[in-house]
Biopython code that builds the backbone (N, CA, C, O; Angstrom):
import numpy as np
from Bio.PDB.StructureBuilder import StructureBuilder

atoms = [
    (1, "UNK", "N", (9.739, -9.670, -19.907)),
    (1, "UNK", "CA", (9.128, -9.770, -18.613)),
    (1, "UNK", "C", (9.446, -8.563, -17.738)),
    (1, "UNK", "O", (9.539, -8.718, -16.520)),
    (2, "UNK", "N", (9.647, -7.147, -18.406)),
    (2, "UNK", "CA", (9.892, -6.233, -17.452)),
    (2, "UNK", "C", (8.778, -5.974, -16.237)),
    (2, "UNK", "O", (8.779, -5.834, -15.014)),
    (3, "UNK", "N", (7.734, -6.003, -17.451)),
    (3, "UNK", "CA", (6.374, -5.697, -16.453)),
    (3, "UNK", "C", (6.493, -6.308, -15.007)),
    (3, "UNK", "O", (6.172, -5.703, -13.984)),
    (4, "UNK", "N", (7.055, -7.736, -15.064)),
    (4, "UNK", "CA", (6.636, -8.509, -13.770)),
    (4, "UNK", "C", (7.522, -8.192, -12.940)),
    (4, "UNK", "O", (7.391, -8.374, -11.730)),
    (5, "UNK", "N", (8.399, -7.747, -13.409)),
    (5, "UNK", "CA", (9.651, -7.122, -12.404)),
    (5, "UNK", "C", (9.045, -5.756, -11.982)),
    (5, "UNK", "O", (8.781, -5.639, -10.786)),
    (6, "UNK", "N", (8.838, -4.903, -12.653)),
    (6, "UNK", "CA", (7.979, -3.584, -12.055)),
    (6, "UNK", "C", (6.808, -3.882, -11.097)),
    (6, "UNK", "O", (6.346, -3.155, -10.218)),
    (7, "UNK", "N", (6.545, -4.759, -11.362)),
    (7, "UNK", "CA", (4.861, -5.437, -10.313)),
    (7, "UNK", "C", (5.487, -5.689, -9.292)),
    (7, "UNK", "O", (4.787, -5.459, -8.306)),
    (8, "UNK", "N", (6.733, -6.148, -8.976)),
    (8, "UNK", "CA", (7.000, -7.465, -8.001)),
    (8, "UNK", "C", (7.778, -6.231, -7.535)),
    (8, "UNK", "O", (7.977, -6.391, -6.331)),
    (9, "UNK", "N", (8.296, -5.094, -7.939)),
    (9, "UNK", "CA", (9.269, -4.093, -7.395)),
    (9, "UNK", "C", (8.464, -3.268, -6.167)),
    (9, "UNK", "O", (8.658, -3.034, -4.974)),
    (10, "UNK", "N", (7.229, -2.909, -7.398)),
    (10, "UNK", "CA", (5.918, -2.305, -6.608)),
    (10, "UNK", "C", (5.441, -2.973, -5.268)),
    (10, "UNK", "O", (5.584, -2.476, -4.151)),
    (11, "UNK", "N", (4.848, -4.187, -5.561)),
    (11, "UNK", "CA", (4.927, -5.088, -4.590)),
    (11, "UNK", "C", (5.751, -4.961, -3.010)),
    (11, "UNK", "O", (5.404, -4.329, -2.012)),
    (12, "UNK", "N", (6.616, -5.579, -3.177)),
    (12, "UNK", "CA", (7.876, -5.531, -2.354)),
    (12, "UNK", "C", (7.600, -4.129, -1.692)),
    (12, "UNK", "O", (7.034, -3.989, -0.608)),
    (13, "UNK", "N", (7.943, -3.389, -2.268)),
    (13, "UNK", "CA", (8.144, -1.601, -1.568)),
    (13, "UNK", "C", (6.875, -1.557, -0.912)),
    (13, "UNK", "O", (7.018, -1.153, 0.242)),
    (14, "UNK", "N", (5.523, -1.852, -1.242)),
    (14, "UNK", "CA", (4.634, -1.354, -0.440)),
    (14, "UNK", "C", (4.076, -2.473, 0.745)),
    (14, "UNK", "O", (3.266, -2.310, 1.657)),
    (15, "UNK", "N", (4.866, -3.673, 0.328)),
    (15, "UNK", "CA", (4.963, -4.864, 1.543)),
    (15, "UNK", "C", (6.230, -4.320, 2.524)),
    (15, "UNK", "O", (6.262, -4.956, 3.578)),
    (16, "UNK", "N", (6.938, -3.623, 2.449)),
    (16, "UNK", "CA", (7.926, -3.166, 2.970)),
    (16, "UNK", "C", (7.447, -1.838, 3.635)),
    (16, "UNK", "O", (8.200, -1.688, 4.597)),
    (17, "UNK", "N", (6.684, -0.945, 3.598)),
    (17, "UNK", "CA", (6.276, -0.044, 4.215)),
    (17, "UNK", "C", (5.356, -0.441, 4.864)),
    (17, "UNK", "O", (5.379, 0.004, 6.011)),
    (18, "UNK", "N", (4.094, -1.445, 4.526)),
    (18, "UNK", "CA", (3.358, -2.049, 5.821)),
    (18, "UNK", "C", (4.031, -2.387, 6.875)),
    (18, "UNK", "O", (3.618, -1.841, 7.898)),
    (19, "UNK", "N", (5.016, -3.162, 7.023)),
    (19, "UNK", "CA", (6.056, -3.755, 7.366)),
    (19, "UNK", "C", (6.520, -2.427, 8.362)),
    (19, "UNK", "O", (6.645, -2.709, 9.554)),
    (20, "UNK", "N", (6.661, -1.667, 8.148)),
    (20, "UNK", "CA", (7.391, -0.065, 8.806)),
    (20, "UNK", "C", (6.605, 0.377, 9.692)),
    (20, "UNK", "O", (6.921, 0.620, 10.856)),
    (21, "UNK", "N", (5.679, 0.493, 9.269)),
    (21, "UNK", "CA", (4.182, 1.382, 9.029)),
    (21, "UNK", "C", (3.321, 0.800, 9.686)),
    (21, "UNK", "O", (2.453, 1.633, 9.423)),
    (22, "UNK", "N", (2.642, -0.127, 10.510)),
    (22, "UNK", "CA", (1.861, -1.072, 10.026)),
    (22, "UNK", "C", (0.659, 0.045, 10.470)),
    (22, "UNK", "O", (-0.238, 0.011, 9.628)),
    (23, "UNK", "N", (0.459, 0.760, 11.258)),
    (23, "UNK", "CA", (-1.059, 1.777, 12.179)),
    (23, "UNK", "C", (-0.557, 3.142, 10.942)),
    (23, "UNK", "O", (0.594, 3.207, 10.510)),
    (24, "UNK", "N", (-1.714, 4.174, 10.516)),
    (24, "UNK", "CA", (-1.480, 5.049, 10.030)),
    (24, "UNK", "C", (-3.154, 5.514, 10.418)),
    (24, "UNK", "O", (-4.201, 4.869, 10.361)),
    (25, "UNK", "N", (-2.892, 6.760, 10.778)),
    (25, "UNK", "CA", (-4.530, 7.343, 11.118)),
    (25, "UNK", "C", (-5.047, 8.281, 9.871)),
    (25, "UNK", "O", (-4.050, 8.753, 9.324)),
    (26, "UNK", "N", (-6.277, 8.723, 9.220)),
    (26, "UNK", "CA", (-6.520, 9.170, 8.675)),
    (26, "UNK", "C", (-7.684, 10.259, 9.279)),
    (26, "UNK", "O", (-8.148, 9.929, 10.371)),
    (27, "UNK", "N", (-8.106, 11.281, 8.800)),
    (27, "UNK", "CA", (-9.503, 12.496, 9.327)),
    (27, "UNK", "C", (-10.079, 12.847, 8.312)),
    (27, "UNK", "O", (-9.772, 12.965, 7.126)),
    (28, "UNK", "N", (-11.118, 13.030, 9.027)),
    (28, "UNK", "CA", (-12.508, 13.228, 7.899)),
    (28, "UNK", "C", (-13.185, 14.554, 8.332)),
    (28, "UNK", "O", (-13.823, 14.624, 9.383)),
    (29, "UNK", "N", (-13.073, 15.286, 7.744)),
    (29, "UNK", "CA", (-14.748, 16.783, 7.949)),
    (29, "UNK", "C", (-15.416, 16.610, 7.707)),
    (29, "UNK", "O", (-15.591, 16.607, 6.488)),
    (30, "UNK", "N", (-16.757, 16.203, 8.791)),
    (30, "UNK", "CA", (-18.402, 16.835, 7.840)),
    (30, "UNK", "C", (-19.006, 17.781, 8.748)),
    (30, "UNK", "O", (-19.046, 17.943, 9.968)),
    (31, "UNK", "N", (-19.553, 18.460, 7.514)),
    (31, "UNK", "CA", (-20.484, 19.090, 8.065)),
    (31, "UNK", "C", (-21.388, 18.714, 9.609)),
    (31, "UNK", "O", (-21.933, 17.615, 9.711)),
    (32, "UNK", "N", (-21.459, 19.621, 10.617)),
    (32, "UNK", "CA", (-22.227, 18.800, 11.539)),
    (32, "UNK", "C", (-23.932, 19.967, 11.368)),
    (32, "UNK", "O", (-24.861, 19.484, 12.016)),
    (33, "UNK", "N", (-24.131, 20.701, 10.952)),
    (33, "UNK", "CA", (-24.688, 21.641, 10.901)),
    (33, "UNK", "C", (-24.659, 23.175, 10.120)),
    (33, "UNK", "O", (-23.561, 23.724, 10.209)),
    (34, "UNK", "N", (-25.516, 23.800, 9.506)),
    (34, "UNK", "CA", (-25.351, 24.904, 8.574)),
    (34, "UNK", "C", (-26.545, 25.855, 8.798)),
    (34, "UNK", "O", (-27.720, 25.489, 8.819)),
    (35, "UNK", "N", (-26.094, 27.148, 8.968)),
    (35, "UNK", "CA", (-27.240, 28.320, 9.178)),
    (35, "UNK", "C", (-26.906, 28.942, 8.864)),
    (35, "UNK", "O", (-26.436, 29.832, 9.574)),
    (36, "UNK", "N", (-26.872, 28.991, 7.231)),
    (36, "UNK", "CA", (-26.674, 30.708, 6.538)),
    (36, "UNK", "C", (-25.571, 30.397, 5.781)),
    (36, "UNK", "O", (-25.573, 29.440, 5.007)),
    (37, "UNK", "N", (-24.508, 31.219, 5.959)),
    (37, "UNK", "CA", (-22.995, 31.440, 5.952)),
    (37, "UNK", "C", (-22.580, 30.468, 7.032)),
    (37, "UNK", "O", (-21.700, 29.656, 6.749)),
    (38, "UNK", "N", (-23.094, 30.462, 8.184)),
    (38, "UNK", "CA", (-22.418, 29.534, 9.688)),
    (38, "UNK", "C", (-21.938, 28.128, 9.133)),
    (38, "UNK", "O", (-22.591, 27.902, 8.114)),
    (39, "UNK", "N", (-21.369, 27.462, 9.306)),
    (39, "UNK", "CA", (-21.223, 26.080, 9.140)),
    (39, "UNK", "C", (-20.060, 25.728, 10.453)),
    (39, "UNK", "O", (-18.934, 26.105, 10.777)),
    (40, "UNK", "N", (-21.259, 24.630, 11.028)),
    (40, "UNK", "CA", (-20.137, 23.928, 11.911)),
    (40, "UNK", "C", (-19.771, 22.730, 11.712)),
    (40, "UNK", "O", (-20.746, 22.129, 11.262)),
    (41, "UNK", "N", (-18.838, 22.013, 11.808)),
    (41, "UNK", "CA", (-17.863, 21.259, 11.481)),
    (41, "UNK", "C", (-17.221, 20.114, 12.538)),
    (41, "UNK", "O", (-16.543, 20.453, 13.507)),
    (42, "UNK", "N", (-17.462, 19.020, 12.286)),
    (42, "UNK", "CA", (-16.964, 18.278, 13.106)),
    (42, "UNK", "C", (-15.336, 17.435, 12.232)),
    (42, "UNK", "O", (-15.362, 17.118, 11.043)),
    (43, "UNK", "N", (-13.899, 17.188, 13.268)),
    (43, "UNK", "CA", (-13.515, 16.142, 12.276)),
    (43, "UNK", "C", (-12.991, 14.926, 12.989)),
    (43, "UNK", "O", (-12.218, 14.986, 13.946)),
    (44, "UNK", "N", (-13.444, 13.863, 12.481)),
    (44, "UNK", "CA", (-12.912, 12.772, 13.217)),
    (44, "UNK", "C", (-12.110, 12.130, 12.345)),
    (44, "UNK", "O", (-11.959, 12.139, 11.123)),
    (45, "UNK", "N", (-11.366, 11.260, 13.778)),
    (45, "UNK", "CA", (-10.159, 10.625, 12.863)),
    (45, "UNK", "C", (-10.563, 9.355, 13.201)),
    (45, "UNK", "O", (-11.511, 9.015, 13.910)),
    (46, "UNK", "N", (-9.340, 8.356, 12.336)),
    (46, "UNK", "CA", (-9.973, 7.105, 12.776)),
    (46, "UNK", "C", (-8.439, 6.214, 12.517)),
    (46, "UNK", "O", (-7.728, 6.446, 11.539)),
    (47, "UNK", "N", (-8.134, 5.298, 13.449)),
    (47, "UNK", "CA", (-6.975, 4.671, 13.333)),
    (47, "UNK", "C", (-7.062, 3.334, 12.388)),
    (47, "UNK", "O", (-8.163, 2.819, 12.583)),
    (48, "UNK", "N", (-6.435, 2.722, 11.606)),
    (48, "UNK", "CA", (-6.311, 1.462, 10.455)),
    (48, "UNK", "C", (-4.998, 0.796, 10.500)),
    (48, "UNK", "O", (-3.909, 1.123, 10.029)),
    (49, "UNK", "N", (-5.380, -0.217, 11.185)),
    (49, "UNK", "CA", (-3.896, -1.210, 11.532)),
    (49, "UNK", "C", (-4.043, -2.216, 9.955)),
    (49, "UNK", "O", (-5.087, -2.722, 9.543)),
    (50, "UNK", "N", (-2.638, -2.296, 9.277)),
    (50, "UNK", "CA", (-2.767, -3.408, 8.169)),
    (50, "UNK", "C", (-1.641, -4.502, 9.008)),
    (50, "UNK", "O", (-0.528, -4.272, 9.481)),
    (51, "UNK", "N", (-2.381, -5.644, 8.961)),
    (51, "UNK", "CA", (-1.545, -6.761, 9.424)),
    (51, "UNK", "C", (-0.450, -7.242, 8.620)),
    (51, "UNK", "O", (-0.161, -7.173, 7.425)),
    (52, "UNK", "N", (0.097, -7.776, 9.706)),
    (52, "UNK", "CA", (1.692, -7.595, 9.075)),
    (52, "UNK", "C", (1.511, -9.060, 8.692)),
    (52, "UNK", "O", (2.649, -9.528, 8.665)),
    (53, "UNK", "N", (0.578, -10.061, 8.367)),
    (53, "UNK", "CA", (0.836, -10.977, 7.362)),
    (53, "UNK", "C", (0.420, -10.715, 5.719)),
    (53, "UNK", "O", (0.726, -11.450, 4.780)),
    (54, "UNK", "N", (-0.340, -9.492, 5.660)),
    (54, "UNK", "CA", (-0.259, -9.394, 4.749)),
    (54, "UNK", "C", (0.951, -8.316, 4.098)),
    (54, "UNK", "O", (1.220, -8.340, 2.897)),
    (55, "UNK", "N", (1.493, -7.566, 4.870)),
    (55, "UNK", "CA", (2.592, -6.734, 4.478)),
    (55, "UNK", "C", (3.422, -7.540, 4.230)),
    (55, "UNK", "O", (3.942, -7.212, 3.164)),
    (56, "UNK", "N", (4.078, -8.895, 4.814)),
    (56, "UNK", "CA", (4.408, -10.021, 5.112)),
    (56, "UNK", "C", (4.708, -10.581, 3.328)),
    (56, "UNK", "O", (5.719, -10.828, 2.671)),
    (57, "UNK", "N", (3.302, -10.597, 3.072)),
    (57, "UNK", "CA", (2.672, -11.436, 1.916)),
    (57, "UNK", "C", (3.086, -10.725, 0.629)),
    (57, "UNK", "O", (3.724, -11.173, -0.324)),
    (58, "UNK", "N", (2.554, -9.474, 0.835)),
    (58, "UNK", "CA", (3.028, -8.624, -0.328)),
    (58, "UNK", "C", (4.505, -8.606, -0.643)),
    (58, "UNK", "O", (4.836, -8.459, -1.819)),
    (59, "UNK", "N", (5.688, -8.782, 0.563)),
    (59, "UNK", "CA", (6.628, -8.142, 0.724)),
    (59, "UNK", "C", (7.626, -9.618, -0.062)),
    (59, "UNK", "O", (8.654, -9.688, -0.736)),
    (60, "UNK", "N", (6.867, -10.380, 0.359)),
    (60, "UNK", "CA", (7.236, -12.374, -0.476)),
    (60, "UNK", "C", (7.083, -12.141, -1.817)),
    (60, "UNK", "O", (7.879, -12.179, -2.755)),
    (61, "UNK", "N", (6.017, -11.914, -1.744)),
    (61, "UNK", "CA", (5.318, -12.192, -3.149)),
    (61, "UNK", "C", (6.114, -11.239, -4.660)),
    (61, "UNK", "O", (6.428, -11.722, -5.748)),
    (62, "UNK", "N", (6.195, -10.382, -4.379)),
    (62, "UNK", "CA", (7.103, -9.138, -4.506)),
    (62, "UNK", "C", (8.745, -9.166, -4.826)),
    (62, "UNK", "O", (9.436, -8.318, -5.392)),
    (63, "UNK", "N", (9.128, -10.528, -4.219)),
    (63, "UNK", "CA", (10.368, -10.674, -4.562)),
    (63, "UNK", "C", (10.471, -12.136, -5.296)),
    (63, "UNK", "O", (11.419, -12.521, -5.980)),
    (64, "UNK", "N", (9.401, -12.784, -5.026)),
    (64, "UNK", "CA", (9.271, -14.236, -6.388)),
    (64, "UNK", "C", (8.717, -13.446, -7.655)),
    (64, "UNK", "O", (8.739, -14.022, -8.742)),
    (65, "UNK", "N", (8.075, -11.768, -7.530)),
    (65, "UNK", "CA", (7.927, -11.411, -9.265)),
    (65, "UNK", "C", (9.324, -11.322, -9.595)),
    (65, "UNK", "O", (9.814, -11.890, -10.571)),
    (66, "UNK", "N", (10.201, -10.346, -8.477)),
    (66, "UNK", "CA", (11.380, -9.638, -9.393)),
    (66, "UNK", "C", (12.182, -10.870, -9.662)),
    (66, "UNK", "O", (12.713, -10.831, -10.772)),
    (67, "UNK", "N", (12.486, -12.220, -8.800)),
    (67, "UNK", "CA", (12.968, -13.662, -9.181)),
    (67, "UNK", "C", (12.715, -13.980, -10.284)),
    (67, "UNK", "O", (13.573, -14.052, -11.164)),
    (68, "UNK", "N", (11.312, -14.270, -10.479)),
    (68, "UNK", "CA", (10.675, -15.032, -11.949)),
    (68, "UNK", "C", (11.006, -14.129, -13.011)),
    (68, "UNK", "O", (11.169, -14.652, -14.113)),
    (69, "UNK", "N", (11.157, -12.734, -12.911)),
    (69, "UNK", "CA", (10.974, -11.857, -14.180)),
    (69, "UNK", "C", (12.318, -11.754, -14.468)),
    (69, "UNK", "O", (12.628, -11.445, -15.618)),
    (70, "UNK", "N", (13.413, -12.008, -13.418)),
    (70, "UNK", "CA", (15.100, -11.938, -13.977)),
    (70, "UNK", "C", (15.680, -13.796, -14.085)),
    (70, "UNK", "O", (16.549, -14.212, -14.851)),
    (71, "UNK", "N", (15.079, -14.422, -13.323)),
    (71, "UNK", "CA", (14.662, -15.602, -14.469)),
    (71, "UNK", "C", (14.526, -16.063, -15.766)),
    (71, "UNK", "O", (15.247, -16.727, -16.511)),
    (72, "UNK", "N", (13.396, -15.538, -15.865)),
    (72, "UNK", "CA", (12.949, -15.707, -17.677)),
    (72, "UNK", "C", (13.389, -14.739, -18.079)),
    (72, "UNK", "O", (12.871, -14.644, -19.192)),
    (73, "UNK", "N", (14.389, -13.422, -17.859)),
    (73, "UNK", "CA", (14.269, -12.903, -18.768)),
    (73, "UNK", "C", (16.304, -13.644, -18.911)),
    (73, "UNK", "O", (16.825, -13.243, -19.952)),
    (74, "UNK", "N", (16.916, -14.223, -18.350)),
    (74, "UNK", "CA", (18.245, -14.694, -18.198)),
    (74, "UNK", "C", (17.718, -16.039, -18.910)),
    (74, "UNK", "O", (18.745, -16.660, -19.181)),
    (75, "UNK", "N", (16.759, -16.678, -19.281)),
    (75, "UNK", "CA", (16.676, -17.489, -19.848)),
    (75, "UNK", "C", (16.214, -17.372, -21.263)),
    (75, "UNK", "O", (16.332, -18.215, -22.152)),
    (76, "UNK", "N", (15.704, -16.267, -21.323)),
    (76, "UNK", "CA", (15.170, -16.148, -23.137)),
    (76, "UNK", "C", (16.726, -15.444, -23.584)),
    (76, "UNK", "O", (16.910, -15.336, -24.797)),
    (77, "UNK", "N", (17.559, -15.088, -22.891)),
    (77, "UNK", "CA", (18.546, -14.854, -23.741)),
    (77, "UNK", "C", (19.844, -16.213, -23.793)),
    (77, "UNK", "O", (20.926, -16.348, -24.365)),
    (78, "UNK", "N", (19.370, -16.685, -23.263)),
    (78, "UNK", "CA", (20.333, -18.166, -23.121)),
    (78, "UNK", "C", (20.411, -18.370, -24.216)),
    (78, "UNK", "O", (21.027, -19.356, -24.619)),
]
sb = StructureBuilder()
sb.init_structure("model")
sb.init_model(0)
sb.init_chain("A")
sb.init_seg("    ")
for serial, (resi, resn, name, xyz) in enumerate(atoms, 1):
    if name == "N":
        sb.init_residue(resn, " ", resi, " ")
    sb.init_atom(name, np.array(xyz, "f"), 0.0, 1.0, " ", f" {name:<3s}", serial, name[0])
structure = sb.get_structure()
């Protein structure tokens, strides 16, 4: 059951940086216009809030993989 422990590790860490994190802005270039060689350029940004029930969720969920996967794996060697 390593896998589910690597999932649930993954998990966790990126429920844990929502959690930190929750607003992160990103920007975009396009083209706004082109004449020749000229190119003008606009860039906008745009703000993306992730709610913290799901950072929340991930960040749970994430630690019942790494549970279940050191679980079964303490039980197949029993």
């Amino acid at each position: 059951m390593k896998w589910l422990i690597q999932i649930g590790a993954v998990l966790a860490l990126v429920g844990g940086i929502g959690l930190a994190m929750p607003v992160f802005t990103t920007s975009q270039t396009k083209d706004v216009a082109s004449l020749g060689d000229l190119k003008i350029q606009s860039t906008e940004q745009a703000t993306h809030v992730v709610p913290w029930t799901l950072s929340a969720g991930a960040l749970v969920l994430g630690l019942i993989l790494i549970a279940t996967g050191i679980y079964t794996k303490r039980g197949a060697l029993a």
